[in-house]
C-alpha positions in Angstrom: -24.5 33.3 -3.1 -20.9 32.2 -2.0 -23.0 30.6 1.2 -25.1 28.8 -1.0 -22.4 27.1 -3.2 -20.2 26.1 0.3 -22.4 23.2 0.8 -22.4 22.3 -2.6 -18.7 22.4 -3.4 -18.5 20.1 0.3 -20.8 17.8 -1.1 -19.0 17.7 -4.7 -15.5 17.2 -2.5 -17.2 14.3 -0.3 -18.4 12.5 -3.3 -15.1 13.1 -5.1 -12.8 12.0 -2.8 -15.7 9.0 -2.0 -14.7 8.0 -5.1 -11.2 7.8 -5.4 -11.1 6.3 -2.5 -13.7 3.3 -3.9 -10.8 3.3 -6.7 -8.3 2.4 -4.1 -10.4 -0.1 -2.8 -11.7 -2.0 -6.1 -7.4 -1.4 -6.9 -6.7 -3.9 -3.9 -9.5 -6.2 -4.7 -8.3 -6.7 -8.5 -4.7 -6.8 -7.2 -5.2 -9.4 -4.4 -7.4 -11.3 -7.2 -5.3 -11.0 -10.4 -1.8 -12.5 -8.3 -3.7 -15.8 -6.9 -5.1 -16.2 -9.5 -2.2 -16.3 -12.1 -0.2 -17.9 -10.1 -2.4 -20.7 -9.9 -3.6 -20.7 -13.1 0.1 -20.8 -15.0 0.8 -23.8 -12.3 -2.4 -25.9 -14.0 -0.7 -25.0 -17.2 2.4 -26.9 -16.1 4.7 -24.3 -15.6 7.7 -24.6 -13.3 7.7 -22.4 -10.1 10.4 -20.3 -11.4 8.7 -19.7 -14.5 5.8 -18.6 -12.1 8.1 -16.5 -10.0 9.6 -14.9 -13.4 6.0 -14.2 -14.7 5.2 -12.2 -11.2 8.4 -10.4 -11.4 7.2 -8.8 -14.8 4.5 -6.9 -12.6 7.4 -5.6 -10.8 9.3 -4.6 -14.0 5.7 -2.8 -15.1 5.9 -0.6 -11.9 9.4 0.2 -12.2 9.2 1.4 -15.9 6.1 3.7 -15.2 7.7 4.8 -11.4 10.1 6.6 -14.2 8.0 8.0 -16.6 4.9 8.9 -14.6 5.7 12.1 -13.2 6.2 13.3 -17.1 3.2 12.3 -18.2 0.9 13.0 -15.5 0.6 16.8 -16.0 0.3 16.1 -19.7 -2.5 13.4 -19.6 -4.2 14.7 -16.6 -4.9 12.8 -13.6 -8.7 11.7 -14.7 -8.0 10.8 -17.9 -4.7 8.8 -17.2 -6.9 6.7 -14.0 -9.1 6.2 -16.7 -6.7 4.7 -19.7 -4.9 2.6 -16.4 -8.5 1.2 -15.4 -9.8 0.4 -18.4 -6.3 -1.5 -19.4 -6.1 -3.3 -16.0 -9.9 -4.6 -17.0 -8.8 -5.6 -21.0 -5.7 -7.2 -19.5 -7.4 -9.0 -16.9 -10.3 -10.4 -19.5 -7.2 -11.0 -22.2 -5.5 -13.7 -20.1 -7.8 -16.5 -20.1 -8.7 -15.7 -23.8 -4.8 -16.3 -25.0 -4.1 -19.3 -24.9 -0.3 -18.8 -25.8 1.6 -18.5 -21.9 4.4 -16.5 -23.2 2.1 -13.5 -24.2 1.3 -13.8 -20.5 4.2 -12.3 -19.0 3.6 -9.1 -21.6 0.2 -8.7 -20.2 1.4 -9.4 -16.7 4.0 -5.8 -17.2 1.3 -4.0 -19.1 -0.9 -5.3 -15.4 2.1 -3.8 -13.5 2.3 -0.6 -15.4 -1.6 -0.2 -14.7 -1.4 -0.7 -10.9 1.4 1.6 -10.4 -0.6 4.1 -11.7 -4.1 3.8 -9.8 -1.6 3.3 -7.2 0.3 6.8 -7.2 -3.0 8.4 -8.7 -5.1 7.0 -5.9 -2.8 8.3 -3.3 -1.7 11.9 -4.8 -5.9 12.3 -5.8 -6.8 11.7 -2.3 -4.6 14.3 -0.9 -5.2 17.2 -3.2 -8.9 16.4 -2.0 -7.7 17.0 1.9 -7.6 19.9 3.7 -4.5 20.4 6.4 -7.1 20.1 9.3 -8.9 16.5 8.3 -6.1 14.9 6.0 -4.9 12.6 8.6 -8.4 11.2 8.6 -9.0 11.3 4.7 -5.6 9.4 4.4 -6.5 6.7 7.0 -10.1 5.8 5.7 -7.7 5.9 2.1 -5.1 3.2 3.9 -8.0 1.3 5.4 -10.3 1.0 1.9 -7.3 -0.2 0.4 -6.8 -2.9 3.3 -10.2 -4.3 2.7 -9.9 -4.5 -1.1 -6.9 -6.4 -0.7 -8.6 -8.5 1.9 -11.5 -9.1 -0.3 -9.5 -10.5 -3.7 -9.4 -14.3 -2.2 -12.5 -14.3 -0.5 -14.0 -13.4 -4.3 -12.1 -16.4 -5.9 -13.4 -18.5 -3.2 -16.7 -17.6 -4.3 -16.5 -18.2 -8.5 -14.0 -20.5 -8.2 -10.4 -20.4 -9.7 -11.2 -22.1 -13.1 -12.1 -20.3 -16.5 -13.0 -17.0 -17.9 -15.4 -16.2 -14.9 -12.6 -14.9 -12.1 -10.8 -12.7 -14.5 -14.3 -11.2 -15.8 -15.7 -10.5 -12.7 -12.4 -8.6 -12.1 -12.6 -6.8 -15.2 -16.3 -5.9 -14.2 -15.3 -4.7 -11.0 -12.1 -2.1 -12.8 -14.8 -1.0 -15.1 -17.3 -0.2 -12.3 -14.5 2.3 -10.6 -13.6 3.7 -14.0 -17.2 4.3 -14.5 -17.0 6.4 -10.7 -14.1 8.2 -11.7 -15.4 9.4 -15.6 -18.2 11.1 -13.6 -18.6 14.8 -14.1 -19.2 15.3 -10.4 -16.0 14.5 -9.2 -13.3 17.0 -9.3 -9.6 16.1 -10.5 -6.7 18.4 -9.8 -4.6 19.8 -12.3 -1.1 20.4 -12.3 0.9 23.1 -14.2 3.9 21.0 -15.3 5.9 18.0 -14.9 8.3 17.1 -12.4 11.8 17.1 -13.3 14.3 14.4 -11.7 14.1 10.7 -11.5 13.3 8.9 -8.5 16.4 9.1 -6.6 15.3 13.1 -6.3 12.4 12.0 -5.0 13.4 9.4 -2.2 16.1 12.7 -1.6 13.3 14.6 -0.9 11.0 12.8 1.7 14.1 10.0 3.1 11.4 9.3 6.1 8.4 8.5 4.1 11.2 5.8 2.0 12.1 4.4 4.9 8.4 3.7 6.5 7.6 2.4 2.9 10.9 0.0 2.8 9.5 -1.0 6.5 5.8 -1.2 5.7 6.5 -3.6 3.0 9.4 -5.5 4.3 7.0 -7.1 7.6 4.0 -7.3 5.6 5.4 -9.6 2.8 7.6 -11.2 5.8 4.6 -11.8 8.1 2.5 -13.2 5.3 5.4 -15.4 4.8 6.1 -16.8 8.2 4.0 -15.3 10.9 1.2 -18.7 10.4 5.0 -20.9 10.5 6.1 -19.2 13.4 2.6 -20.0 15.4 3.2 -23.6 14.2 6.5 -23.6 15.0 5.2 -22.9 18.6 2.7 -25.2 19.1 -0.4 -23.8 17.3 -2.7 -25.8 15.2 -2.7 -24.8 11.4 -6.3 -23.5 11.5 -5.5 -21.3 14.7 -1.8 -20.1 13.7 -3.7 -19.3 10.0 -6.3 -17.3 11.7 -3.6 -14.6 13.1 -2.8 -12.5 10.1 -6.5 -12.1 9.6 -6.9 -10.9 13.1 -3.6 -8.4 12.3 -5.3 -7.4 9.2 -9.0 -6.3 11.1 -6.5 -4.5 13.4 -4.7 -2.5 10.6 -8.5 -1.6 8.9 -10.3 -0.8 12.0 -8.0 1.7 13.8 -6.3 3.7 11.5 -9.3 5.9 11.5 -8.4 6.8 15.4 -4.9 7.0 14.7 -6.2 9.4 11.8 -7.8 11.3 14.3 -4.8 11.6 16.6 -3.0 12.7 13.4 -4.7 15.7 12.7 -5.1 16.5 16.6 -1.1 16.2 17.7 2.4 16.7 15.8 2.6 14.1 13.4 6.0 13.4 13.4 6.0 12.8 16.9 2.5 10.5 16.5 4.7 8.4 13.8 7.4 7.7 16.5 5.0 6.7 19.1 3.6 4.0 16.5 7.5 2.7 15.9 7.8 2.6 19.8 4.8 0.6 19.8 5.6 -1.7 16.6 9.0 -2.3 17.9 8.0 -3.1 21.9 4.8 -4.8 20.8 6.6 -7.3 18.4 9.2 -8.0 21.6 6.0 -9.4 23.5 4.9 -11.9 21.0 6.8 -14.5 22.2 5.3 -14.1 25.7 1.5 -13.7 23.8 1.2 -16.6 21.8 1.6 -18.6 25.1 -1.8 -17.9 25.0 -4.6 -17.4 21.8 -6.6 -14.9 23.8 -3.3 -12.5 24.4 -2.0 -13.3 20.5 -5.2 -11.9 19.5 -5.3 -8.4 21.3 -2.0 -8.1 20.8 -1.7 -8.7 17.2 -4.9 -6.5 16.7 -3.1 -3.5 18.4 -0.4 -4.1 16.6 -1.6 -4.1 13.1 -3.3 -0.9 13.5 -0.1 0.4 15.1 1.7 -0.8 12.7 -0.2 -0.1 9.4 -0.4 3.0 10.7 2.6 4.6 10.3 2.5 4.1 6.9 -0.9 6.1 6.8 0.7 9.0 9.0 4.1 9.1 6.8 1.5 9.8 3.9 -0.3 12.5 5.5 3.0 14.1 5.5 3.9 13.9 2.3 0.6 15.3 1.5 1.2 18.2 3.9 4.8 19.2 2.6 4.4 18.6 -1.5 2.2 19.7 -3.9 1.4 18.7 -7.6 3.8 16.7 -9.8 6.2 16.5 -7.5 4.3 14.4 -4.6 3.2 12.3 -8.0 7.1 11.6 -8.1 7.1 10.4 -4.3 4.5 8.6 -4.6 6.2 6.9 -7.3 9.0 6.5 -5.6 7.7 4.9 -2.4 5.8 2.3 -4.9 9.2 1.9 -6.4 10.5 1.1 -3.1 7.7 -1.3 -1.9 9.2 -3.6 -4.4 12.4 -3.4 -2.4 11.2 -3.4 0.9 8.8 -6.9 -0.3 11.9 -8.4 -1.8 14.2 -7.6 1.5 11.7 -8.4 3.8 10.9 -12.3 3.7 14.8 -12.8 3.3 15.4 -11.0 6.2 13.2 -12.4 8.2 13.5 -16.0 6.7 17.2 -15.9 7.9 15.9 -14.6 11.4 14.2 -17.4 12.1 16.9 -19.7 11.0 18.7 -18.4 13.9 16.4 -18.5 16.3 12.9 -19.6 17.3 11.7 -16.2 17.9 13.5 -15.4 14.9 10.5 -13.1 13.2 9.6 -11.2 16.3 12.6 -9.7 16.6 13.1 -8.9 13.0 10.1 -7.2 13.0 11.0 -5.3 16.4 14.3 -4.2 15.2 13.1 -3.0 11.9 10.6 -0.9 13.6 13.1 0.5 16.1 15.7 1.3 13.3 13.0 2.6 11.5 12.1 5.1 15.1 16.1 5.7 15.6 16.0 7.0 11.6 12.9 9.4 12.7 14.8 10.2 15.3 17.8 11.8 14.2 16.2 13.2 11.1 13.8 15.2 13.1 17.1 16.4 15.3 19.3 16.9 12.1 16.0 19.0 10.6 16.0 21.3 14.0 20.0 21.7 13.3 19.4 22.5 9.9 16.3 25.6 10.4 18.4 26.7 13.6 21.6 28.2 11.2 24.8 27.9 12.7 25.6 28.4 16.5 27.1 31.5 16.9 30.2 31.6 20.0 
């Protein structure tokens, strides 16, 4: 009998963690969507671009009031029912803002959006890894990192498709939350359940996995910065504007097409080890660019290779995390690296902003010696972890 039900509880785990991952996806897409779109749509509205800048910052508030609580309430809601409540809100909020016309109600549906996200966020990401097993979680993790790339990529090319005007963008974003809620409220998929909540607030938690905060800090901190400026530091070169626009699309195809290799290398080799590699190669790939974009051909390898190297660390670090904690408490880190994201996105494009003041090449080394501080912090972790299971030295 037991052979008979194998295949089916494979099949049930496929299609679950199908699922979630389609959440993560459809997440990116609404998120990618929702921030254009506001922006713009408060700008038509006359407001000033502080005003603007205040309105996005409420999102950030949302995620760091529910980084606090979530642990708490996860293993009293559940995990299904609590992806449920954040989809369904994400889709009222999203179909609320063109329907109230009074802007200053905006920025309270723009933390309620926040709180939302943070949760499909951590969910997404805990739910995917109870759904791995030690030998293939590497891989599950990297199609996880790679679905959530393309939704992201997908959000503008959506808008560019309805337009930017009216109730029609926001709806079809609400339509699309609905359609992954509807996924996840099947009976076939499978949620875990955890026995309690997680004690501590999330300076416990960033105690707890200090690596997997740093590689978050650093994921976020050259995404946000090379979104900023990498197009301006092409220009800045030489490039035409249509060319030097082109590259962070080309670094983007990189990050979604080979993290499933590197997820294959990470459930074939010592994962620590695999995530040092990918520094080493961030950090000495990032020193080339100002030889590469002498020519497009060489910027376009390059930054292909890079992206997945890049992006990939990030999908490795959570394969860790996955591997070492369990339950409510990987809900806490979780939470905490999307707490830190914030900081890393804030630190980022002033960092490398003041890089380039200072020199031409100003954002290739940023990036290269965030990504070989980042290696050096690996580094002597790993060593200090060694010191710490060896026990004292006895003379």
């Amino acid at each position: 009998m037991s052979t008979l039900l194998a295949p089916e509880a494979r099949a049930s785990n496929n299609f679950s963690r199908a699922a979630v991952i389609a959440m993560a996806a459809m997440f990116g897409l609404t998120y990618s969507l929702s921030a254009a779109l506001i922006a713009l749509d408060l700008s038509a509205h006359g407001l000033s671009e502080t005003l603007i800048g205040a309105n996005a910052a409420m999102h950030a508030v949302g995620v760091l009031v529910t980084a606090m609580i979530l642990p708490r309430i996860v293993a009293l809601i559940g995990i299904r029912r609590l992806a449920i409540l954040a989809l369904v809100t994400a889709a009222a909020v999203l179909a609320a803002f063109p329907a109230i016309p009074v802007i200053w109600l905006w920025f309270v549906l723009r933390l309620a959006l926040g709180m939302a996200s943070e949760i499909l966020f951590v969910l997404s990401e805990a739910w995917t890894n109870s759904l791995s097993t030690e030998e293939t979680r590497a891989r599950t993790m990297a199609a996880y990192t790679a679905a959530l790339s393309i939704g992201f990529a997908l959000g503008p090319l959506i808008l560019t498709a309805v337009g930017f005007s009216g109730y029609a963008p926001y709806l079809v974003g609400a339509a699309i939350t609905l359609v992954a809620a509807t996924f996840i409220a099947l009976p076939k998929v499978t949620a875990p359940a955890f026995d309690g909540p997680a004690g501590g607030n999330p300076v416990r938690f960033m105690r707890l996995a200090p690596v997997a905060i740093a590689a978050t800090v650093l994921n976020a901190a050259i995404e946000t910065a090379g979104l900023s400026f990498l197009a301006i530091y092409a220009i800045n070169l030489g490039w035409p504007e249509g060319d030097a626009s082109r590259l962070m699309s080309c670094m983007m195809i990189g990050a979604i097409l080979l993290q499933l290799p590197i997820g294959w290398l990470g459930d074939k080799m010592d994962r620590t080890k695999l995530v040092l590699a990918l520094a080493t190669v961030a950090a000495l790939g990032a020193l080339v660019w100002p030889i590469a974009l002498k020519s497009p051909l060489a910027t376009y390898a390059l930054l292909f290779v890079w992206g997945g190297a890049f992006v990939g660390i990030y999908t490795i670090m959570l394969t860790l995390v996955g591997s070492r904690f369990k339950g409510t408490e990987l809900i806490g880190i979780y939470a905490a690296m999307g707490l830190m994201w914030g900081l890393g996105a804030l630190i980022g494009p002033l960092a490398a902003g003041l890089a380039m003041e200072t020199s031409r090449h100003g954002l290739a080394f940023f990036a290269a010696t965030a990504c070989a501080a980042f290696a050096g912090f690996v580094l002597l972790h790993r060593r200090g972890e060694r010191r710490k299971h060896a026990g004292p030295v006895r003379r």
